[in-house]
C-alpha positions in Angstrom: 75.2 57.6 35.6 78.1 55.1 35.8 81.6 56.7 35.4 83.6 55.4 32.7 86.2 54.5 34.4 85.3 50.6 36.1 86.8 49.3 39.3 85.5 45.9 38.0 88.9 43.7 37.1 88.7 39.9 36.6 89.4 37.4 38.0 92.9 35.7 37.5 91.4 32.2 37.0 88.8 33.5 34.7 89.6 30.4 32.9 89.0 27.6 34.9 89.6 23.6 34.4 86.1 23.1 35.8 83.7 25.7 35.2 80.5 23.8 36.5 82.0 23.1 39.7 83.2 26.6 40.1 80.0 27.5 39.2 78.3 25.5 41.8 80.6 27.2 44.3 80.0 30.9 43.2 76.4 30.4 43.8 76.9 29.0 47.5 79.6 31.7 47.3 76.0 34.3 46.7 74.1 32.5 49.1 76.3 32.7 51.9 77.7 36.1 51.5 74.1 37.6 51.7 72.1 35.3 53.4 70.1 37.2 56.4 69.7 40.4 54.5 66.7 42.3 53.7 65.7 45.6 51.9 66.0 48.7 54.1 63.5 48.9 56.4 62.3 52.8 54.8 61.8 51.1 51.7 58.7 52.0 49.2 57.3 51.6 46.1 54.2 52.8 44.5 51.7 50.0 44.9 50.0 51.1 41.8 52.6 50.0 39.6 55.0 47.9 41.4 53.1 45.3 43.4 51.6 45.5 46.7 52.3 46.5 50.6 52.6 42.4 51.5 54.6 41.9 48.6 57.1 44.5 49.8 57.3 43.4 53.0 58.6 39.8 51.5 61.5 42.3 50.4 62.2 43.2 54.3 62.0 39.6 55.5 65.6 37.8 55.1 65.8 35.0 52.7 62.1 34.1 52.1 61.7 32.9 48.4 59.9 34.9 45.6 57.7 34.1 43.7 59.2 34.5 40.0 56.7 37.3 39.1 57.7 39.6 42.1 61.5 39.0 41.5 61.2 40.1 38.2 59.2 43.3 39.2 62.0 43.7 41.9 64.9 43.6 39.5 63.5 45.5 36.8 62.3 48.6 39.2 64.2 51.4 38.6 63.1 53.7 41.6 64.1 52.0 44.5 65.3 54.4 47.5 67.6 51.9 48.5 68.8 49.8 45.1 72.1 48.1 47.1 70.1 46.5 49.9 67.0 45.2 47.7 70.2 44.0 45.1 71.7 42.1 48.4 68.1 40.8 49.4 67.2 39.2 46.0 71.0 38.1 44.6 71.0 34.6 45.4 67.9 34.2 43.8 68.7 36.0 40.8 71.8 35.0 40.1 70.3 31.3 40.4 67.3 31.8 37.8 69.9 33.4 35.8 71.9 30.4 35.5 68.7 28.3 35.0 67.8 30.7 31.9 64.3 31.8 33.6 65.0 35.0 33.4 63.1 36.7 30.5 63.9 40.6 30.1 61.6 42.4 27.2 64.3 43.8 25.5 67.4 42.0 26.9 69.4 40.5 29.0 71.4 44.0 29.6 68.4 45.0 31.7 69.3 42.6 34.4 73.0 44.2 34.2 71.5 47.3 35.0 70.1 45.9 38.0 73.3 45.2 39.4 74.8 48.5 38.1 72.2 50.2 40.0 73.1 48.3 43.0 76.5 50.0 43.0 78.1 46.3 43.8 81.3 47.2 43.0 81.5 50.0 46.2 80.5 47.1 48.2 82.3 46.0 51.4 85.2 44.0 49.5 83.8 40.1 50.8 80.3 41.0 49.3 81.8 42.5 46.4 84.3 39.2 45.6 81.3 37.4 45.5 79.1 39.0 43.0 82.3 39.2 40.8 83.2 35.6 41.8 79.8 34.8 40.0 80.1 36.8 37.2 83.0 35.2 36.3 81.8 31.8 36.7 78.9 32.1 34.9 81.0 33.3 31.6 83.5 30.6 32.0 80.2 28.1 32.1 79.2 30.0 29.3 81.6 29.6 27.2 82.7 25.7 27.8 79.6 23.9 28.5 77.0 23.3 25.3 73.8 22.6 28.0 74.4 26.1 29.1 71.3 27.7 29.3 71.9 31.7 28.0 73.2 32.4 24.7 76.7 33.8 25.2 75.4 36.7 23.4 73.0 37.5 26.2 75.5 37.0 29.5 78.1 39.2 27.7 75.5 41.8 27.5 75.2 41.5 30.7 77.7 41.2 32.4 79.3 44.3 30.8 76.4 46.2 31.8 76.7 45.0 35.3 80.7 45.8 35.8 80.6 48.5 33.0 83.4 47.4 31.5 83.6 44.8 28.2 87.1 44.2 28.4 87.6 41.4 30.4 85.0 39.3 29.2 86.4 39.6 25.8 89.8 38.5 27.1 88.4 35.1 28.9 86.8 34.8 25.4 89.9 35.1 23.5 92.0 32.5 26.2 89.0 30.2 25.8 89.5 28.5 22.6 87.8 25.7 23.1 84.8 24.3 20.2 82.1 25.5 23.0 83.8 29.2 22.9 83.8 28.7 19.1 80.4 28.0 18.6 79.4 30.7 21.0 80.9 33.2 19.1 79.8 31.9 15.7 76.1 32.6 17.3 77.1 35.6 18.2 78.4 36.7 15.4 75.2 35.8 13.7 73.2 38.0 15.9 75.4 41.1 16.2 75.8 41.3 12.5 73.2 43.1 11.5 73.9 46.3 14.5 78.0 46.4 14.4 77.7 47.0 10.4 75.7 49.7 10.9 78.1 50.7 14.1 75.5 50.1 16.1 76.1 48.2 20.0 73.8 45.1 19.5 72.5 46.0 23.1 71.0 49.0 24.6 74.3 50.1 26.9 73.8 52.2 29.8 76.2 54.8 28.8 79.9 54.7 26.4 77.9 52.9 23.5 80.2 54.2 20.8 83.4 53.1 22.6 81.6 50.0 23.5 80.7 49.3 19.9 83.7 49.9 18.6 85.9 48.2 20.8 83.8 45.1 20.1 84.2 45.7 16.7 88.0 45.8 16.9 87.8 42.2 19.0 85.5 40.9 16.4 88.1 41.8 13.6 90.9 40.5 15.2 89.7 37.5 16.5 86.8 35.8 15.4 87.9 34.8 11.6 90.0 31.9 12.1 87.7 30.3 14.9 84.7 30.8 12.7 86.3 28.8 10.0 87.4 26.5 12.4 83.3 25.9 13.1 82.8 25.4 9.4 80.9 28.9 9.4 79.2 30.1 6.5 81.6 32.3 3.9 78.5 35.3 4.3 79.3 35.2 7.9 83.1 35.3 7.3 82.7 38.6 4.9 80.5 39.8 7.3 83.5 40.4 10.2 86.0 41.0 7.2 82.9 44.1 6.1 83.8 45.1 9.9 86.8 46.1 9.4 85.9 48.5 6.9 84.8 51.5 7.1 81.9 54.1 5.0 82.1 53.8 1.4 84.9 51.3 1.1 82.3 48.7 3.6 79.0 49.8 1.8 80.3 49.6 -2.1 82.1 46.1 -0.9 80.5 43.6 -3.6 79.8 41.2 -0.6 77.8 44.4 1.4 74.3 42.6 2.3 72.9 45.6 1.2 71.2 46.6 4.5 69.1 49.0 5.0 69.4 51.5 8.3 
């Protein structure tokens, strides 16, 4: 288990004037920072359920591509011996299938999060660590201010608050981008989270500190996302939607605009 307290802070220029380029840069950033490593040389898994003896040796050979099956059985597996160096082997690949939105999680994209949280990146020698927070970062800002992004903002939020186990400083680049891209992202995601947050439920599965989680996006929500919903021409249901959030029991549920859900 994580502790609650996160060493993960962001990075100053979270908002950039050029998010693809800084982008492009974080992932050379990956590639170079771990290029030449390799899962531990003790490493096992159960070839009954995770793949085979050659396919983990491809995880103790530096910087030979995997095939997208076997990268997504090696992210996903949760009993590694050594999670930090199979996290280092397969990053640059990860991070860049991640950008490209081939990565496909059964439930969600906090799964991949979990990956990195089990990687404990963040107790990383401080150059390797920069990195994967350099990318983080990057990937958020592309997010949120270009509209061919590939990953719902909804998805790389979940995400990256799993990986740094922390949701405050995403929110924050959200609230300084205010651009129509950031706008629209959040009307999508107010869409989507609806549904959970009125029942005060986190619209992910969260690795641990779900209510505080919940309820601090809640509180963002609240505070924020009115005026740039209107400013996206959003729906008036979606607008009493976040004003229902800032309810709470009877006065949200007898609310004559209460969707009448059912949990």
């Amino acid at each position: 288990m994580r502790s609650h307290e996160s060493r993960f802070t962001v990075c100053a220029d979270a908002i950039d004037p050029c998010p693809p380029l800084r982008l492009d840069a974080a992932l050379e950033g990956l590639a170079g920072t771990f290029r030449g490593m390799a899962a531990h040389p003790d490493e096992y898994n159960c070839d009954c359920h995770w793949g085979s003896a050659e396919e983990l040796a491809q995880l103790k050979v530096a910087d030979v591509v995997l095939e997208p099956d076997l990268l997504r059985r090696t992210w996903k597996a949760v009993d590694w011996e050594f999670p930090g160096e199979v996290l280092r082997r397969i990053l640059p690949q990860l991070a860049g299938e991640l950008v490209a939105g081939r990565v496909e999680p059964l439930f969600g994209m906090e799964e991949v999060g979990r990956a990195f949280a089990r990687g404990r990146w963040q107790a990383w020698p401080d150059e390797q660590a920069a990195a994967v927070r350099e990318f983080l970062c990057a990937w958020w800002a592309h997010t949120l201010t270009d509209p061919r992004a590939a990953v719902p903002a909804y998805e790389v939020l979940a995400c990256c608050a799993e990986a740094s186990g922390t949701l405050t400083p995403w929110l924050a680049a959200w609230a300084a981008q205010t651009g129509p891209v950031a706008d629209r992202r959040l009307a999508e995601a107010v869409d989507r989270w609806a549904y959970d947050l009125l029942g005060d439920e986190l619209p992910w599965d969260a690795w641990e500190g779900e209510d505080e989680l919940c309820a601090e996006l809640t509180g963002w929500l609240v505070r924020h996302a009115p005026a740039r919903l209107r400013s996206q021409g959003a729906p008036e249901e979606l607008l009493h939607r976040v004003r229902l959030l800032g309810l709470t029991g009877e006065a949200r549920w007898e609310d004559p605009h209460w969707p009448g859900y059912r949990y």
